[in-house]
Structure formats: structure tokens, C-alpha cells
Backbone as ProteinMPNN parsed JSONL, in Angstrom:
{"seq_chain_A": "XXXXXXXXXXXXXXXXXXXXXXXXXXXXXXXXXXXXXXXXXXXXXXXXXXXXXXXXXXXXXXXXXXXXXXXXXXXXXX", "coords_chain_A": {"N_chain_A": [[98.237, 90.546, 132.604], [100.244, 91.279, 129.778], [101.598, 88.929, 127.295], [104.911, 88.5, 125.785], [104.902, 87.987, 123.5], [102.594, 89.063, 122.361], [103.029, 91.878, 122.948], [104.994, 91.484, 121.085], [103.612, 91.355, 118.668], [102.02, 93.396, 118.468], [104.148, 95.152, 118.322], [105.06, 94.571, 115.647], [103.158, 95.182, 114.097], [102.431, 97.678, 113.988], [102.006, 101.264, 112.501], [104.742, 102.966, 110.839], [106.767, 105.961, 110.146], [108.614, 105.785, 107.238], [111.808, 106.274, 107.293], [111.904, 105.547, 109.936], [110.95, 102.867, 109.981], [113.023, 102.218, 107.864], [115.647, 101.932, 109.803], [114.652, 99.791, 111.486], [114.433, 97.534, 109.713], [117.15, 97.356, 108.966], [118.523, 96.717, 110.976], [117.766, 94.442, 111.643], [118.425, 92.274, 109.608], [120.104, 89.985, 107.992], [123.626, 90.382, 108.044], [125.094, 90.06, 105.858], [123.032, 90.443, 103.868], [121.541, 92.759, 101.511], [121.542, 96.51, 102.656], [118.717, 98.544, 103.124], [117.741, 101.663, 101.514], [116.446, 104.884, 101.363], [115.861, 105.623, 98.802], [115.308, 102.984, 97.842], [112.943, 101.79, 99.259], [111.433, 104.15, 98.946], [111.031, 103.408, 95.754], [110.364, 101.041, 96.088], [107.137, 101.407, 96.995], [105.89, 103.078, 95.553], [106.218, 100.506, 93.387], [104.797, 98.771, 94.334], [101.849, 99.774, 95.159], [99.48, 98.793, 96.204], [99.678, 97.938, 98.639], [99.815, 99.985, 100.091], [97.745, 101.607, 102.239], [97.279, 102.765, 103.378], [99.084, 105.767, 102.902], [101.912, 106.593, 103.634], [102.743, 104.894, 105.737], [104.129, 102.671, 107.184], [104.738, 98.862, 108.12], [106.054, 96.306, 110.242], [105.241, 93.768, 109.87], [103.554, 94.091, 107.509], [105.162, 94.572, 105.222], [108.363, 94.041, 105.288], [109.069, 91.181, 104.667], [108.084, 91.145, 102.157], [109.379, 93.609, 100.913], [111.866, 92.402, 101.686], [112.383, 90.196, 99.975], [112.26, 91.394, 97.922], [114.139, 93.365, 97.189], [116.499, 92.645, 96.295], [116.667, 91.507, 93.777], [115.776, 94.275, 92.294], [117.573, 96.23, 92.68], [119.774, 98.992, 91.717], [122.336, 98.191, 89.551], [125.636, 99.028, 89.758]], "CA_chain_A": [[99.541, 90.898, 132.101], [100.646, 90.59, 128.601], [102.479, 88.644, 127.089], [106.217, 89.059, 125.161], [104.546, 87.713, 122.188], [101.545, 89.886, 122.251], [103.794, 93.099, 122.404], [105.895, 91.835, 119.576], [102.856, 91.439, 117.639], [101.766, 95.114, 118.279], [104.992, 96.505, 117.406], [104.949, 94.456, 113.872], [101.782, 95.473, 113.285], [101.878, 99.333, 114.321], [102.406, 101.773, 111.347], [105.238, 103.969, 111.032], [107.189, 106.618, 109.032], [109.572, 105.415, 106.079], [113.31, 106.354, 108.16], [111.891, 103.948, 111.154], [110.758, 101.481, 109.347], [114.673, 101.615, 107.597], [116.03, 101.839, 110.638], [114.397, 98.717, 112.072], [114.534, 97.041, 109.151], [118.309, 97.521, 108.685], [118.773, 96.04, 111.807], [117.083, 93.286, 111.787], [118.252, 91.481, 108.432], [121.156, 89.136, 108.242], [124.557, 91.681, 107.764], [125.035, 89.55, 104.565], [121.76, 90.657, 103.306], [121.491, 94.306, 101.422], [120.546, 97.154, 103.437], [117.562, 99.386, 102.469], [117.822, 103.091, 101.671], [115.232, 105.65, 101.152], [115.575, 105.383, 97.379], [114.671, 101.363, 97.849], [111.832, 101.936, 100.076], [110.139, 104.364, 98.2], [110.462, 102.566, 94.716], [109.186, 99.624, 96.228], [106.147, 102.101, 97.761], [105.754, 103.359, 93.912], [106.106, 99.824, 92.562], [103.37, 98.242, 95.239], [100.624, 100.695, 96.465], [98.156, 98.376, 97.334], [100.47, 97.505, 100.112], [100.174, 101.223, 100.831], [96.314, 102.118, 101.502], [97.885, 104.231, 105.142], [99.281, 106.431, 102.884], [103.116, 106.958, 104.233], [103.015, 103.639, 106.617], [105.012, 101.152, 106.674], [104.852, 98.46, 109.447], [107.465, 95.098, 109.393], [104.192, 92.4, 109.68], [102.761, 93.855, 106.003], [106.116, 94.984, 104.499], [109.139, 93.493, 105.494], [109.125, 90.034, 103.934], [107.717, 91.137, 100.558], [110.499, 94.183, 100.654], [113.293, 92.172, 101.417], [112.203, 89.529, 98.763], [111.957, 92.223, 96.508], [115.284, 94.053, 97.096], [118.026, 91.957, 95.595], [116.147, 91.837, 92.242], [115.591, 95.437, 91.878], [118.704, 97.264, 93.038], [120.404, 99.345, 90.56], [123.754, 97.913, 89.284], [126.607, 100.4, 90.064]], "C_chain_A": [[99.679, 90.355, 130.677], [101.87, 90.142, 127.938], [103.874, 88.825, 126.076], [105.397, 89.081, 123.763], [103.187, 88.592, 122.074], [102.101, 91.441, 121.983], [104.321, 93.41, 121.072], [104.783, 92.044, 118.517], [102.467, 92.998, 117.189], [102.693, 95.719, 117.828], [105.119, 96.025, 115.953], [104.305, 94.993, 113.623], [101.287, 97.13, 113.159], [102.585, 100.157, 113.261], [103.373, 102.706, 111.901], [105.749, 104.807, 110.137], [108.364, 105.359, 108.376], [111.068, 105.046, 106.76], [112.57, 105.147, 109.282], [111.872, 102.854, 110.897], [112.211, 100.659, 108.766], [115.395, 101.205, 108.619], [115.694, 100.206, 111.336], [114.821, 98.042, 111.548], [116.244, 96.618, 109.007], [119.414, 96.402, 109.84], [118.912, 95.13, 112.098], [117.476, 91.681, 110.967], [119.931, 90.919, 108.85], [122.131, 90.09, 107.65], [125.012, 90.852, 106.072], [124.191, 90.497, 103.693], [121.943, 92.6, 103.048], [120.985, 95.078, 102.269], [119.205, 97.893, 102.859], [117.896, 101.022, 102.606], [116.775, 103.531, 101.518], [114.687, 105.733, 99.762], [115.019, 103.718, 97.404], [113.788, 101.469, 98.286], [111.015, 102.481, 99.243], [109.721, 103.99, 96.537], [110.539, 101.518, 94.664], [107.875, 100.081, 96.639], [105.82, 102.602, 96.481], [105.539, 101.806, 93.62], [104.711, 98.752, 93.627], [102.241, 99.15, 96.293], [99.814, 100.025, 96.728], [98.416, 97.703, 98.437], [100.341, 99.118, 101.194], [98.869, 102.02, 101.274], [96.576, 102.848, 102.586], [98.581, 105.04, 104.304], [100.855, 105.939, 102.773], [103.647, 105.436, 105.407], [103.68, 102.751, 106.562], [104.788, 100.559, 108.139], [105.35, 96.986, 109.318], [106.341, 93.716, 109.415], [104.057, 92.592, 108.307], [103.831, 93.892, 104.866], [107.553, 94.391, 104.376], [109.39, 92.506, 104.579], [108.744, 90.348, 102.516], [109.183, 92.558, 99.807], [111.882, 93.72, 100.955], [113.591, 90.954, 100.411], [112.462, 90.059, 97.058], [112.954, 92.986, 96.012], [116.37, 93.338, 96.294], [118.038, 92.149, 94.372], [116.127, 93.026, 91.771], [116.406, 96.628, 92.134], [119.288, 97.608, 92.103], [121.881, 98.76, 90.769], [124.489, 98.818, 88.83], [128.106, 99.942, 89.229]], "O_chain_A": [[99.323, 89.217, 130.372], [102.943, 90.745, 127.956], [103.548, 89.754, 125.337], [105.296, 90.089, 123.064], [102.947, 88.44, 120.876], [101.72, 92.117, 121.028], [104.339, 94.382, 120.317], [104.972, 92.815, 117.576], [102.549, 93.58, 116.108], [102.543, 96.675, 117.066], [105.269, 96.861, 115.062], [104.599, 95.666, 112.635], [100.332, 97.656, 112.587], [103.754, 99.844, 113.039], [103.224, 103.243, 112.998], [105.268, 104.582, 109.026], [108.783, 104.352, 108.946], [111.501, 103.895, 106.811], [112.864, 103.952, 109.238], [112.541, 101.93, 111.361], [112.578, 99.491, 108.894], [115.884, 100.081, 108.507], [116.669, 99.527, 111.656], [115.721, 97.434, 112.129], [116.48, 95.411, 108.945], [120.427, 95.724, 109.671], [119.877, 94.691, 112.725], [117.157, 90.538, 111.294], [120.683, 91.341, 109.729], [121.672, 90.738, 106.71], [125.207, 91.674, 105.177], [124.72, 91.25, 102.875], [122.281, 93.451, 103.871], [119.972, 94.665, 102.834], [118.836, 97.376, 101.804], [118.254, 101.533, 103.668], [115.86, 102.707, 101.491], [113.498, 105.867, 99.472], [114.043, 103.546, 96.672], [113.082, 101.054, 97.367], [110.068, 101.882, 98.735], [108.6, 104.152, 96.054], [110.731, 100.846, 93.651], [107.135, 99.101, 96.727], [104.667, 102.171, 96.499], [104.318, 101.652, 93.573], [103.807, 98.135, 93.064], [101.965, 99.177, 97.492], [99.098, 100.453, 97.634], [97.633, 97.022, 99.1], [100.605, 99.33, 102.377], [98.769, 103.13, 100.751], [95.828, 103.822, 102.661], [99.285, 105.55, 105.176], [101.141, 105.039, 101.984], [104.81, 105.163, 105.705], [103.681, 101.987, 105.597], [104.669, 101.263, 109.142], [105.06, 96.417, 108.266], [106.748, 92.662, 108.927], [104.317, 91.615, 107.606], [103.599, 93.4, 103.762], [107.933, 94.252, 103.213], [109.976, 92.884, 103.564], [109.249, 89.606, 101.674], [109.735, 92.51, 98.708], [112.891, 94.349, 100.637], [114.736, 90.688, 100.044], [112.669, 89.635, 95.921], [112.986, 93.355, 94.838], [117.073, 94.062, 95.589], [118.93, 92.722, 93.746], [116.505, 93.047, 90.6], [116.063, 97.783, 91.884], [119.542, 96.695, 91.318], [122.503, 98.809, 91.83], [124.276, 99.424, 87.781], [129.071, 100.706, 89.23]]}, "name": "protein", "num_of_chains": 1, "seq": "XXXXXXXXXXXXXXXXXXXXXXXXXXXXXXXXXXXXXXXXXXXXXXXXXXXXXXXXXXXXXXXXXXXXXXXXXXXXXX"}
């Protein structure tokens, strides 16, 4: 049988589209904390491709922490 922590690892680690990845992501982050749109996602996916060698992937072990580090700094001021 496996364990909780063995699952969670697989679902960090399993690639997905762009919208899921927001979706999770969105979820996940402190309601303080900006959300992510599709315009943030993909010019952070433009501004780091060698985070991107799947193409279209995103998965919250390789991406997460370096995109929500990266969001505050680079949001357009409205």
C-alpha cells in the first residue's frame, strides 16, 4: 500500500496543462497572496523556458515556488 506522501509526491510531480496548473495553483496560495492568470503564467513560460523542456507542462514540484516568487515583481501596474 502506498503511502499519503508518496501520492502527494506523484501529483506534484505529474505534468499538466497551463488552466490546471492555475487552477491548483490558485488554490493553494495564501488568499493574501496574488492570484495567477493565463497572461502571468505564460510570461513567466516566455521569460523561463528552461523550466519548460515538456513543452506546455507545468507541474507544482518544478514550477510553483519559482512562479510565485516571481509573480509580485513582475505584475503589470494598473
Amino acid at each position: 500500500m502506498r503511502g499519503k506522501s508518496t501520492d502527494e509526491l506523484k501529483i506534484n510531480q505529474t505534468g499538466t496543462p497551463l488552466l490546471i496548473f492555475m487552477d491548483s495553483y490558485n488554490k493553494s496560495i495564501p488568499p493574501t497572496f496574488p492570484h495567477a492568470s493565463q497572461k502571468d503564467l505564460k510570461q513567466f513560460q516566455i521569460m523561463h523556458p528552461i523550466l519548460f523542456k515538456r513543452g506546455d507542462e507545468w507541474s507544482i514540484d518544478r514550477h510553483r515556488k519559482k512562479f510565485m516568487d516571481w509573480l509580485p515583481s513582475h505584475r503589470e501596474i494598473i
